[in-house]
C-alpha positions in Angstrom: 29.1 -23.1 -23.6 25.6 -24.4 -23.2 22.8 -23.1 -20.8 23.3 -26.3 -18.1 27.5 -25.3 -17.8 26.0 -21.5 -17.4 24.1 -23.0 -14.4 20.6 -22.0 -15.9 18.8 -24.3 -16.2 15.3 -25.2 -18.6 12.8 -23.9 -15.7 14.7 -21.0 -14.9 14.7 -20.0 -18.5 11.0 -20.7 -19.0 10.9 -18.4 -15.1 12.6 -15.0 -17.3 10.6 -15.8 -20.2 7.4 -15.7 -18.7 8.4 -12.9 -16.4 8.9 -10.6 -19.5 5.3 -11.3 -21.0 3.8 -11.2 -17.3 5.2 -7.7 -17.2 4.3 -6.4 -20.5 0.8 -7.7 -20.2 1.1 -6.1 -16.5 2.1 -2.4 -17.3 0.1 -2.3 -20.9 -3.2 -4.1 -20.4 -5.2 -6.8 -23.2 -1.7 -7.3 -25.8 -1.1 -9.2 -29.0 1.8 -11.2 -29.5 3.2 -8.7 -31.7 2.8 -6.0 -29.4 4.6 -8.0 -27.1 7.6 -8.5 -29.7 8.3 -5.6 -30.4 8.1 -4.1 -26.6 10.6 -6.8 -25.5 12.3 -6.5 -28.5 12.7 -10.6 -29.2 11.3 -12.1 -32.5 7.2 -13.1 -33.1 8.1 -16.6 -33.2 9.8 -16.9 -30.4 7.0 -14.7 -28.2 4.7 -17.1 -29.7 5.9 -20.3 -28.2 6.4 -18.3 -24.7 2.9 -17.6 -25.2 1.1 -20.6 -26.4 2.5 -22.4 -23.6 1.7 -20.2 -20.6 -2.0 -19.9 -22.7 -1.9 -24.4 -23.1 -1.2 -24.1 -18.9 -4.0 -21.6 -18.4 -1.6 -18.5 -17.3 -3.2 -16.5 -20.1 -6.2 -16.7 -22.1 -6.7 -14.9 -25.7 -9.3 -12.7 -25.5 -10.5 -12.2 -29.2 -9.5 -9.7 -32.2 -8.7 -6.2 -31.2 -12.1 -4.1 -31.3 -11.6 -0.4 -33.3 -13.2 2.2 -32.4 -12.7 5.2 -34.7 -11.8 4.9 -38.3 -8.0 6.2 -37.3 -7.4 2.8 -35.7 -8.1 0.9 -38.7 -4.8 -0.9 -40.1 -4.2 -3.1 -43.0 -4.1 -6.4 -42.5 -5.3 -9.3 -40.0 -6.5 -8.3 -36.8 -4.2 -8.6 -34.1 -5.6 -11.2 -31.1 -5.1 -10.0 -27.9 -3.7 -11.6 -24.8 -4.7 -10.8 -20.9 -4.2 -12.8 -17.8 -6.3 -15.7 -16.6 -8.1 -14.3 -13.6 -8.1 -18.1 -12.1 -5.0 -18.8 -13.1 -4.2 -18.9 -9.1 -4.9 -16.9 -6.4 -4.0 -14.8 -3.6 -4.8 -14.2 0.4 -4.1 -10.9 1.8 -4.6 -10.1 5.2 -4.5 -7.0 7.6 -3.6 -6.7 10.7 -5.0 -3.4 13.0 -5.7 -3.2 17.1 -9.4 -3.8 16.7 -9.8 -6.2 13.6 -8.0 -8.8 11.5 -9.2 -8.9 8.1 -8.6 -11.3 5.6 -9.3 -11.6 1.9 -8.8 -13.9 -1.4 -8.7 -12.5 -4.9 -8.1 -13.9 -8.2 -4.8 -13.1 -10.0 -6.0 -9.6 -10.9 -6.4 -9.0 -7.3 -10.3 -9.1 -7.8 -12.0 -10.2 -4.4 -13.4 -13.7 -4.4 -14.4 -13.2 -0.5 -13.4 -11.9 2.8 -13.7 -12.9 6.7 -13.1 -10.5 9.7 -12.5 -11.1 13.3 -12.5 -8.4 16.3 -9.5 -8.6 18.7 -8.3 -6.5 21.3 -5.5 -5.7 23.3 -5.2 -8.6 25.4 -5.4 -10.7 21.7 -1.7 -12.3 21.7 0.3 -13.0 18.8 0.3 -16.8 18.8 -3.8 -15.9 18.7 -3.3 -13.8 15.9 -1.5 -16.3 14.0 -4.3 -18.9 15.0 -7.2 -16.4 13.9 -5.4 -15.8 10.6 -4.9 -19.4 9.3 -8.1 -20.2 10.4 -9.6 -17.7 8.4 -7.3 -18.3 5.9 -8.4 -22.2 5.6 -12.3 -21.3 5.5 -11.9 -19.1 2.8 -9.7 -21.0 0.4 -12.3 -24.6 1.3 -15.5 -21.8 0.7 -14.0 -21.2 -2.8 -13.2 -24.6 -3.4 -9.7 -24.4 -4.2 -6.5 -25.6 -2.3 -3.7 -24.1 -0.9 -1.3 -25.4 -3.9 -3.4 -22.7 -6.3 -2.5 -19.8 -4.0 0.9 -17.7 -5.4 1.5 -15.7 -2.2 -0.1 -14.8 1.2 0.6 -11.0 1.7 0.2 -9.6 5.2 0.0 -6.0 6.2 0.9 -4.9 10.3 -0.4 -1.6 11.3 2.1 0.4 13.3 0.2 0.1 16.2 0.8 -3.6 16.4 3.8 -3.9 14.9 5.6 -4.7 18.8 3.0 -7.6 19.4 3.5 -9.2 16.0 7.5 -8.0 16.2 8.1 -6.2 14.0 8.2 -2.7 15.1 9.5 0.1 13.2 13.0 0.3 15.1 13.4 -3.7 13.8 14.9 -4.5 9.9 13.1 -5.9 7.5 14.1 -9.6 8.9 11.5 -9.7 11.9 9.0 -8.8 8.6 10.9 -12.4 7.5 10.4 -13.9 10.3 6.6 -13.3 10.8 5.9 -14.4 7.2 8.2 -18.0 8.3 5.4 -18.3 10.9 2.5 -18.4 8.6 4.7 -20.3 5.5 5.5 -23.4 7.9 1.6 -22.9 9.4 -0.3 -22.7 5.6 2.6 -24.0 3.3 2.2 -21.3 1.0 5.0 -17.9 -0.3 4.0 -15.4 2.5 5.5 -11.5 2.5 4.9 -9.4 5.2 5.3 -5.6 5.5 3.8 -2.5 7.2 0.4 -2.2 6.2 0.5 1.8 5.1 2.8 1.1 2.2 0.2 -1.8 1.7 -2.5 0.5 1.0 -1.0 2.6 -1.0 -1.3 -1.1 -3.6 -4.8 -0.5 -2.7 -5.4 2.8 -4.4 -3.1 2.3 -7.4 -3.7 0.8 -11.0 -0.4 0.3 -12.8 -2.6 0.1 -15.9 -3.6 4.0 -15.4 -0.3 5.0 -15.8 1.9 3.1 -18.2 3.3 6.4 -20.5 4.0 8.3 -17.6 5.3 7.2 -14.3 3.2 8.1 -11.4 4.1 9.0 -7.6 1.7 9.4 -5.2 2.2 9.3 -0.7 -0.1 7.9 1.8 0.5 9.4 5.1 -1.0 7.6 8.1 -1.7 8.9 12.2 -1.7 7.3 14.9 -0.9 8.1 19.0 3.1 7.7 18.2 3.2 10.1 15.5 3.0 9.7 11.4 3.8 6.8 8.6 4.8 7.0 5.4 3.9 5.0 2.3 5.4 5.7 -1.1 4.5 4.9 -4.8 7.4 6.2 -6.8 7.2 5.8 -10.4 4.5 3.2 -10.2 6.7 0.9 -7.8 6.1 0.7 -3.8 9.4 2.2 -2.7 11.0 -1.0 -0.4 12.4 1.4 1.8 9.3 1.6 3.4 8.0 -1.7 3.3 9.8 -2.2 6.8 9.7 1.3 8.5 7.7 3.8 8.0 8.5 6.9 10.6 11.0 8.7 8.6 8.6 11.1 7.9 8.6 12.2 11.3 12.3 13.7 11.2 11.4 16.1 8.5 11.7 19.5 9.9 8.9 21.8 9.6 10.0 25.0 12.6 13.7 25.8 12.1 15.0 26.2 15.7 11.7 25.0 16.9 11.0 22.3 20.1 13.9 19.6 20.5 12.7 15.5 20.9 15.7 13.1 21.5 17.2 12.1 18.7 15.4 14.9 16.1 16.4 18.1 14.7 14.8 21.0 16.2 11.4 21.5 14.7 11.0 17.8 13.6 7.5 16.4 13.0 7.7 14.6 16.2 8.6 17.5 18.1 6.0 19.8 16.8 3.1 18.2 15.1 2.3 14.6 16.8 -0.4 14.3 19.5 1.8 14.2 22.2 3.6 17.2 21.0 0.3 19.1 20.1 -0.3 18.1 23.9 2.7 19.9 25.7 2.5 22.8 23.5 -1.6 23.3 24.6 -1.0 22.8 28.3 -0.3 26.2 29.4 -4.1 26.8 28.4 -5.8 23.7 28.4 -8.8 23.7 30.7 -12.6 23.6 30.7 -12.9 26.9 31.5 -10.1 28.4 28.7 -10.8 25.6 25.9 -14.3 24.7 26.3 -14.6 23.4 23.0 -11.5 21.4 22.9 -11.9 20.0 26.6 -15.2 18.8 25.2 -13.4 16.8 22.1 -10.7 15.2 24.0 -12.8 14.0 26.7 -10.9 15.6 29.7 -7.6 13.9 28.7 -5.4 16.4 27.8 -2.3 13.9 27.1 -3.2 13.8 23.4 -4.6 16.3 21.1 -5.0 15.8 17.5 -4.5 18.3 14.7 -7.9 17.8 13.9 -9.5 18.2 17.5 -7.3 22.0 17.6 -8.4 22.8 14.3 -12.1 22.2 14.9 -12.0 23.9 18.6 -10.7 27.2 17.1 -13.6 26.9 14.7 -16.4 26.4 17.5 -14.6 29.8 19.1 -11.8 28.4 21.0 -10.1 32.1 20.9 -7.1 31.1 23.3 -5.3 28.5 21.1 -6.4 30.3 17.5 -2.8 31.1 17.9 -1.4 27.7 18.3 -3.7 25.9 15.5 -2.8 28.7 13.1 0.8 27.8 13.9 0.3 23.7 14.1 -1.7 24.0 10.8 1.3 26.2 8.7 3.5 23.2 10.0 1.9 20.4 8.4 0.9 22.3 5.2 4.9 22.6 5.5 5.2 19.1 5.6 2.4 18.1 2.9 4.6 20.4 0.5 8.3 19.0 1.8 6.2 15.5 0.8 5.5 16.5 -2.1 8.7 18.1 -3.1 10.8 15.3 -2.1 8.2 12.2 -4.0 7.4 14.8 -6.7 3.9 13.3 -5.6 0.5 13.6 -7.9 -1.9 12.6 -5.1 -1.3 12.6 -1.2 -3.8 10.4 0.2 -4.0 11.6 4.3 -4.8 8.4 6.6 -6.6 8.0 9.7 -6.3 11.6 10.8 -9.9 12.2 11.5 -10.6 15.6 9.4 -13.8 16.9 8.8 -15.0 17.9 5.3 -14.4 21.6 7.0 -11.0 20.7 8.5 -9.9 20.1 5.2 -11.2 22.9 3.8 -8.9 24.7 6.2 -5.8 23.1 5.3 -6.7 24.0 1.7 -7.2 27.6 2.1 -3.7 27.6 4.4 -2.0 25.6 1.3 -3.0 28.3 -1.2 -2.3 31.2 1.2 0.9 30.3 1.4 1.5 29.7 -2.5 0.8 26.1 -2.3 -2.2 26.1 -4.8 -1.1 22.8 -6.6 -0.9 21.5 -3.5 -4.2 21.9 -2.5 -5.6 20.0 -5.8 -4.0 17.1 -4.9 -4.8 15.9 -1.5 -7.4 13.8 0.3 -8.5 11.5 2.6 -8.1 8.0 2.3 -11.5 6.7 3.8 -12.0 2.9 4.7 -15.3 2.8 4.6 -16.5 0.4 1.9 -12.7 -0.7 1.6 -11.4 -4.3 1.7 -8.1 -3.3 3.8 -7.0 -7.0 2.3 -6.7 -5.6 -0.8 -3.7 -4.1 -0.5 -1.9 -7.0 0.8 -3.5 -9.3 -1.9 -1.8 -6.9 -4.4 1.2 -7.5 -2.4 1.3 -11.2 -2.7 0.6 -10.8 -6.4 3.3 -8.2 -7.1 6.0 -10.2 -5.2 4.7 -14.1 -6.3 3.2 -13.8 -9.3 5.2 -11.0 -11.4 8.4 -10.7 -9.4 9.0 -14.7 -9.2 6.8 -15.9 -11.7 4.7 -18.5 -10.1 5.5 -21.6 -11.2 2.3 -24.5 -11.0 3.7 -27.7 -8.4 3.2 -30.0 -11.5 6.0 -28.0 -13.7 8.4 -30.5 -13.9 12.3 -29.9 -12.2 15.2 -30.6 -15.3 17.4 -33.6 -14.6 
């Protein structure tokens, strides 16, 4: 039985083929053929015509003879050549989406930024302006690099939770309505688009698959924001899809057994204890200018939401009357970091948008270790944007799911009869 009564055909063979050397190049870096042999355990010859042709198409380049470095590297024989990707192979646009600011970037195939555009919106910004914002920018920057839209793999676009109901797709809504935003911008720009949440996008941002190849590596981003906290998860060096789509489930953990009830929690959930709102009600019994000076003063007079970080810095500046209550709040969510990092058997936890000062953290630190979570407190920090390209992450994105998941496949390929 040949390959055509299997139903598979020439191009879909060339697809797997290419997919295997994509990802061995992928996980292990600059690779010779032989390398690449005996990793995908196929013969030299036959990884040589795989990889002559995707070098003859410009998918890979060679990059020279292997370069030694201490006398112990030193083998007999030839040098082996090495292999890597072709940066301009194609290319990617990644955009994110926040309350304030669209952003939008292109990269090479190794995700390394050609250029970006922004553009401020606001609440009264509707989604068919979104859309419109984001194509436009899209279009200026793939004409400013002089390339068109048949050279880019994949358009990856991140939502942050805040406007996931204007761009529908809020957390409570499956994957689909991810779908059914990226059909919007695939029938508007013609080119692969996948959309997700943007927190499990960033975590793309902070992570080179190249730094951890012999050991798998797991690391969480967790995010803040008015309705409570987001999750984003690398689990053995892959983003875990679970989260791609909805990112609350952090907020059922538990972290106060028999603690405060919210509809449809357990008692002592995150979102009964530790979210703004919650921090809120449980301050109100002694929230005033005259008890809380210092905390009045951070929250503006608007006692409807309080913020770990606005408690924790009012009992610092000698806010005696709720010293009781931040002690308490601030066991909680070193509870949580550690049920986090129990569950992810996480190396790093990377904390998002939660507006801690350099001392705020120090007190988190000194409560993980005094309460015998010393590893813990190694491990975690703040994920700061400034200087960031938030596009980056969803440029990965693009990348991971065009390029190495599907194999991008250049329009002149030609179809089998």
């Amino acid at each position: 039985m040949n390959m055509k009564e299997l139903g598979i055909s020439k191009r879909d063979l060339k697809r797997r083929n290419r997919l295997q050397v994509l990802k061995a190049i992928r996980e292990i870096g600059p690779v010779s053929r032989v390398d690449i042999a005996e990793r995908l355990c196929i013969t030299r010859a036959a990884v040589t015509v795989i990889v002559n042709e995707m070098i003859e198409i410009g998918m890979l380049k060679e990059l020279g003879e292997e370069v030694f470095y201490h006398k112990s590297q030193i083998h007999k024989g030839r040098r082996k050549v090495l292999i890597d990707f072709e940066p301009t192979f194609c290319y990617a646009l990644g955009v994110h989406i926040s309350s304030e600011k669209i952003s939008v970037g292109i990269s090479t195939v190794t995700n390394d930024t050609m250029g970006k555009r922004e553009a401020d919106i606001n609440s009264k910004t509707t989604r068919e302006e979104v859309v419109d914002i984001i194509c436009q920018l899209c279009s200026e920057l793939v004409e400013y690099n002089s390339i068109t839209f048949d050279r880019v793999v994949a358009m990856g676009v991140g939502v942050m939770p805040e406007m996931a109901a204007k761009m529908g797709t809020a957390p409570s809504m499956e994957l689909s309505d991810y779908d059914s935003l990226a059909e919007i911008f695939e029938k508007r720009l013609n080119v692969p688009v996948y959309a997700a949440n943007a927190i499990s996008l960033l975590t793309l941002e902070t992570f080179n698959i190249r730094e951890h190849v012999q050991v798998p590596y797991n690391m969480v981003m967790l995010a803040a924001d008015q309705s409570g906290y987001h999750l984003g998860v690398v689990y053995n060096n892959e983003v875990k899809e679970e989260f791609l789509a909805n990112t609350t489930e952090v907020n059922k953990l538990c972290v106060n057994p028999g603690g405060r009830l919210h509809e449809g929690y357990c008692n002592g959930s995150v979102m009964a204890e530790l979210t703004p709102y919650a921090i809120a009600y449980k301050a109100s019994d002694r929230y005033c200018e005259a008890l809380t000076p210092a905390l009045y003063e951070l929250t503006g007079g608007n006692g409807e939401y309080i913020t770990l970080a606005q408690m924790l810095t009012a009992m610092e500046n000698g806010d005696g009357e709720i010293e009781d209550l931040a002690s308490s709040l601030l066991h909680e969510f070193c509870l949580m970091l550690n049920n986090l990092k129990v569950i992810y058997n996480a190396e790093k936890i990377c904390l998002y948008n939660f507006g801690f000062s350099e001392r705020n953290m120090e007190q988190i630190r000194t409560c993980l270790i005094a309460n015998a979570f010393s590893d813990l407190a190694d491990i975690i920090e703040q994920y700061d944007t400034k200087g960031k390209r938030l596009s980056r992450g969803c440029s990965a994105y693009a990348i991971q799911c065009g390029f190495f998941q599907n194999c991008y496949i250049m329009p002149d390929d030609e179809e089998d009869e």
